[in-house]
N, C-alpha and C positions, 0 to 999 in steps of 0.2 A: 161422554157426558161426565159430571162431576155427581160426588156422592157427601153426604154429609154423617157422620158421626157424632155422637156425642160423649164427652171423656171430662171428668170433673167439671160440669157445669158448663162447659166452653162448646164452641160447634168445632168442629174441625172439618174440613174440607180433603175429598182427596181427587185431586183432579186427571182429567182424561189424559192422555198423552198429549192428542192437540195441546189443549189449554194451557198443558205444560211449556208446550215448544210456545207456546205468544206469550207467556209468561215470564221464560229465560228468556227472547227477546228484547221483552221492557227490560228487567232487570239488565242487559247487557246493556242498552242503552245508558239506563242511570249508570253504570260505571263507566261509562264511556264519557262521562262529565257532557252528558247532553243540557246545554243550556239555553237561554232564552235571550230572544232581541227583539225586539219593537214591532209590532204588526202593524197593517196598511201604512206601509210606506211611501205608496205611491203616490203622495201628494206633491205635486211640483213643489220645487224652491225653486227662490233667484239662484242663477249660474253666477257665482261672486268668487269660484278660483280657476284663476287662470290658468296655473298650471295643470289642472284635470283634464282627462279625457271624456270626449264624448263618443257615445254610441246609440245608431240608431238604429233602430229595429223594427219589423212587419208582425206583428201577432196575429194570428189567428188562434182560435179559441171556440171549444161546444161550451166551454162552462155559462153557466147561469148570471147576469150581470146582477150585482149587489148593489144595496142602499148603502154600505159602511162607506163613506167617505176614503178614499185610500186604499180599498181593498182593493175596488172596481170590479172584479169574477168572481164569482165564489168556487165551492167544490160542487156545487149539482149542474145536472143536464139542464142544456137551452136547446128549444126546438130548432132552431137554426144555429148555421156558426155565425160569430161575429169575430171582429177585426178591432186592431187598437195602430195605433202609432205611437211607438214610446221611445223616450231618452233618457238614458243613464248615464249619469257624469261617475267619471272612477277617479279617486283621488291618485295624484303621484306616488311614482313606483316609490319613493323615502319613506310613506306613511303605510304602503300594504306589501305585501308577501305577496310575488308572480300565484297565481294560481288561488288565492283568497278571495273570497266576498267578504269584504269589510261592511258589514253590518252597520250601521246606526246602533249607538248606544240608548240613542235618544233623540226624539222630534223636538223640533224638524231637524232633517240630515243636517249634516255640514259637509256639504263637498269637497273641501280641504281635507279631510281625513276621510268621511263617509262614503260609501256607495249612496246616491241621492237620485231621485228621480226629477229632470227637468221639464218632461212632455210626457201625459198623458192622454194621450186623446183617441174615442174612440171613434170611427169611421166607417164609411160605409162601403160596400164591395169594389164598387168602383173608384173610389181615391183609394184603395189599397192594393189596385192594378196601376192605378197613374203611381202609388210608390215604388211600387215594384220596380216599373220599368225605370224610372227615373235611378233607384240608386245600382239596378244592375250595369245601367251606361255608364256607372260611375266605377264598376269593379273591371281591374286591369285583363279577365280574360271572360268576359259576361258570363259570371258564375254565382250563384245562391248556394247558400250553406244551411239546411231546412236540419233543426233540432227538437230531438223529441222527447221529450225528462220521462222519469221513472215514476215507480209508485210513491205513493206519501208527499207529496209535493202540493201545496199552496200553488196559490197563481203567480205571487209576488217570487217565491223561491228562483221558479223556471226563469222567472225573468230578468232575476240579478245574475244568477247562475250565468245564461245565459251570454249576459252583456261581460261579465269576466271572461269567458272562452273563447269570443269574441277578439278584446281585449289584448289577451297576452298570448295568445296565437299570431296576432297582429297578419289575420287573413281579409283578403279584398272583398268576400265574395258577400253579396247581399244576403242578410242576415234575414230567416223567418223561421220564428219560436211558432212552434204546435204546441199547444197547453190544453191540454182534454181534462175530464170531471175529474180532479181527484181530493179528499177529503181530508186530505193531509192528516192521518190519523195511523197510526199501527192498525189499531181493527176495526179499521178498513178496507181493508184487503180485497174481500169481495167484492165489495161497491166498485172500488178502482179498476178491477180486471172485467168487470162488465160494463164498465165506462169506457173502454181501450176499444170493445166489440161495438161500443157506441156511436165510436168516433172513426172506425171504418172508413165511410164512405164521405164522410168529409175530407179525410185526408187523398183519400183515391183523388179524390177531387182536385183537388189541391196538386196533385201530383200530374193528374191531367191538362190544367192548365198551364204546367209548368213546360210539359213536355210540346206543347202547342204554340207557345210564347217565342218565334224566331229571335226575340232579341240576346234570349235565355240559351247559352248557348253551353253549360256545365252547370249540372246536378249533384250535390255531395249532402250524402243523410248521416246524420249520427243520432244514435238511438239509445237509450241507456237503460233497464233494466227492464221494467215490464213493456216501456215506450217502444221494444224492441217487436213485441209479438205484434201492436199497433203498427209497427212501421213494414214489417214481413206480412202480415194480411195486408196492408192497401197495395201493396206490391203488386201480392201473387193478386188479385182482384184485376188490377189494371192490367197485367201479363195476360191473363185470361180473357178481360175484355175485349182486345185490341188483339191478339197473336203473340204479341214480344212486350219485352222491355226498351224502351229509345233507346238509343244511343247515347244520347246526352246524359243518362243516372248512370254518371261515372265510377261513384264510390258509394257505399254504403256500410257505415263502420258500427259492428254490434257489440257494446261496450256492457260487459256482465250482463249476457240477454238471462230474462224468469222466460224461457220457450224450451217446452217440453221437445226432447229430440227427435223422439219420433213424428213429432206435429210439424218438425223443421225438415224432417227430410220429406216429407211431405210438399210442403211448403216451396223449396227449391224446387222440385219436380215440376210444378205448376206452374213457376215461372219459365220454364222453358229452360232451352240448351246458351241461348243467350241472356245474360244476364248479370247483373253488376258487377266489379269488383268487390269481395267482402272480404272484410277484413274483422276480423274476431277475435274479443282480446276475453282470454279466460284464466280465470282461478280457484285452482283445488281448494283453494282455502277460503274461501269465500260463503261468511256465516248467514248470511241473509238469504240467498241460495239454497244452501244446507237446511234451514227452516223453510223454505216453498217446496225443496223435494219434497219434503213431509206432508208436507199441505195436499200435493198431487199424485200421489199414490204410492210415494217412494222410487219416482220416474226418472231419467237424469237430466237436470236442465241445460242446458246448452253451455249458461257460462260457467260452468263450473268441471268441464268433463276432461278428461286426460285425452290430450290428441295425438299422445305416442300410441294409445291403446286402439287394440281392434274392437268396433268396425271403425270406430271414426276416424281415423288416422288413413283411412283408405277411400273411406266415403268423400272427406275432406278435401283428400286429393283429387280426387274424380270430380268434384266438384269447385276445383280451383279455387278453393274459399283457404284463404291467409289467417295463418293463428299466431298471435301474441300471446304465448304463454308466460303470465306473472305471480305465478305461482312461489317462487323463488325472493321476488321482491318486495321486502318490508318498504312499505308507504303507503300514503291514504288513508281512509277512517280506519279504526279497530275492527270494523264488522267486513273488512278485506274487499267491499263489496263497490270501490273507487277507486281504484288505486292509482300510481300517478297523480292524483287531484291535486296535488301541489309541488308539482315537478315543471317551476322554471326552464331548463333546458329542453328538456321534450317538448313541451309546449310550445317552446319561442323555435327550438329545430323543425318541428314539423310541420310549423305555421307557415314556417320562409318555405318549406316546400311545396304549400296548396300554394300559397300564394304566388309564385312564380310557374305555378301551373302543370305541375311534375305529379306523377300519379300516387297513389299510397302505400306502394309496395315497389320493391325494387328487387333485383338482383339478388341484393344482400339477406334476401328474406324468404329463405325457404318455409314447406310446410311443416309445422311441429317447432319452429326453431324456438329455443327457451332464451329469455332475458334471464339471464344467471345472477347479476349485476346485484351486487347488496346496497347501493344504493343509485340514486335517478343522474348524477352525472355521469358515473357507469355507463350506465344504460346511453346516456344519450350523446357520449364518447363512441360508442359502437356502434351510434349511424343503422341499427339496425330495426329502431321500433318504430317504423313509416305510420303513419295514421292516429298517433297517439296523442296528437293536440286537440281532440275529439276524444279523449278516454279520460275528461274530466267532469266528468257524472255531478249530479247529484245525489250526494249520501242515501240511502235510501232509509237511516233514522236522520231527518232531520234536527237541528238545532231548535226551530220552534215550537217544534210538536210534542215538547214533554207537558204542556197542563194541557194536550189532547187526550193523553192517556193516563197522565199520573190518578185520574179520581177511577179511570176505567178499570186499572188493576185490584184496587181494590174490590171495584165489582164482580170481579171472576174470582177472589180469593177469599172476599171477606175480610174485616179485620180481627186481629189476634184477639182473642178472647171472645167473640161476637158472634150473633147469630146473624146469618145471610139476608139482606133486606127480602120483605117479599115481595116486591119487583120483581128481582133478577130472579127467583125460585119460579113463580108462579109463570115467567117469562117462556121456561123452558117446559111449561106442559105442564107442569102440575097444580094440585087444586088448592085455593087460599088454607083449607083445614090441614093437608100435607107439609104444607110450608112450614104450619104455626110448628110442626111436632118436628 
């Protein structure tokens, strides 16, 4: 907890450790030049350039449906899931960066330069089994690519996100975003990680019909930071219900998993002797990480662990789970906690490999092998980072979440020279007369 002083007139604050670590977070952020672009964008335009791309997409979604015009989900829980059918026009590769979501500056989009949304529409269980099948006939090895974003994420985020990785992957396989409650906030933290335990048995679900579906004939999950522990419990859940894992959940790629290690070798265990390909991409240096070890007892989180180091380097093996270590490689946000995110060649190298049907891991990819590589051509000269067109995350500080938090910082710190409102005093226990002194 935080404590207050008084020192010429002024309050001073001297904060817990926590508070400290969500603190240096914000502040990493503001340096990190976190800035802002256009909310609910999801309002259809006309398709008026022809040279964009289109992508379509299967949503499902616990979140909460909204009244804001354009949002369409919010951050809270809906007693049921619900389904969307959405189209994202991506402007020519001349006007964006492979591996960018070119934001709108401003409404409505322009799809000549913007990412824009041409179809929003939300739908009922059964037209989103008649989509399913419909674009899985259309993928050249009938195969679905099920995405499951991180913390801090908007509905809109997952969904632009999304349709980029899609995109410049340039893979066949029918595309279904899983979007669960998140508040898209820093602290929020809590809310989200009990939004993930929320969204459990929906996804099981979802994964059950997948496995049931003959026309469904290859499974590939990518998971991205806390999306990871949600995608490893629906798992081990269906492992456990059923005896195994199908055969058809080919690959399952854990991109900067927040999953406590010991909760993961758990985890595997319960899914049985059979079970996915995993492919695990970590980094030591990964500061968003380094802030939730704190959070969680000073435990190791999965995406951040050295897999030259005993036990995991042996557990790992025993457990035929493939490590990308990129620990080594400058790219991606400042907060280390993306990396690749804008690595043109990996993306478009590893796309042409789902897509022509070849697995995530080859030969070339032993366990522990390090991407040395100071930069992403490097890397993707070396034919060696299988599964990494799936290791473009979203940031886990987003771009539009800073007037999410900028008024909250102040709340935990107080401003310079000022006494602490007594809201936030009296918030934490104590009684209006304690607060005034």
């Amino acid at each position: 907890m935080s404590t207050a002083k008084c020192r010429d007139g002024r309050i001073q604050l001297s904060l817990s450790p926590g508070l400290k670590w969500i603190s240096a977070l914000l502040l990493l952020c503001a340096l990190s030049g976190c800035g802002g672009h256009p909310k609910n964008v999801l309002i259809p335009v006309a398709d008026s350039a022809p040279n964009a791309t289109k992508v379509d997409m299967l949503v499902t979604t616990t979140r909460s449906r909204s009244t804001i015009q354009g949002e369409m989900f919010t951050g809270e829980r809906a007693l049921a899931p619900a389904f969307a059918d959405i189209t994202v026009s991506i402007p020519p590769a001349n006007v964006r960066k492979i591996g960018e979501v070119a934001w709108p500056r401003r409404l409505p989009s322009n799809p000549a330069t913007d990412f824009a949304t041409l179809k929003a529409d939300e739908i009922t269980r059964d037209d989103a089994r008649k989509w399913l099948s419909a674009s899985v006939r259309k993928s050249r090895d009938r195969s679905v690519l099920v995405f499951i974003h991180g913390f801090n994420n908007r509905f809109e985020d997952s969904v632009y996100r999304f349709a980029q990785i899609v995109k410049d992957s340039g893979v066949h396989s029918a595309p279904v975003l899983v979007t669960w409650p998140s508040r898209g906030s820093l602290l929020a933290y809590g809310y989200d990680r009990e939004s993930t335990n929320y969204t459990r048995n929906a996804l099981e679900t979802l994964f059950q019909y997948l496995a049931r579906d003959p026309e469904v004939k290859e499974v590939s999950i990518l998971a991205h930071s806390m999306g990871n522990w949600l995608a490893l419990e629906a798992l081990r859940q269906m492992a456990m219900r059923n005896g195994r894992l199908p055969d058809k959940f080919e690959n399952v790629m854990l991109a900067s998993p927040d999953v406590d290690v010991d909760v993961f070798r758990q985890q595997i265990v319960d899914m049985g002797k059979q079970h996915p390909k995993f492919t695990l991409f970590v980094s030591r240096d990964d500061r968003a990480l380094a802030v939730s070890r704190r959070v969680w007892g000073d435990v190791a989180r999965l995406g951040a662990i050295d897999p030259e180091q005993a036990p995991f380097k042996k557990e790992l093996a025993d457990s035929q789970i493939t490590v990308i270590d990129l620990t080594k490689v400058k790219a991606g946000d400042r907060l280390n906690h993306g990396k690749f995110a804008e690595s043109p060649e990996v993306v478009q190298l590893i796309g042409a490999r789902i897509s022509d049907g070849q697995t995530l891991t080859d030969s070339k990819v032993g366990l522990g092998d390090k991407i040395l590589a100071a930069t992403t051509s490097t890397a993707a000269a070396a034919g060696s980072a299988a599964g990494l067109i799936l290791a473009a995350p979203v940031a886990v500080v987003d771009a539009d979440t800073r007037d999410n938090y900028a008024g909250q910082v102040s709340g935990l710190t107080g401003p310079v020279g000022t006494q602490p409102r007594a809201p936030d005093c009296m918030a934490a226990g104590r009684s209006k007369e304690s607060c005034r002194q």
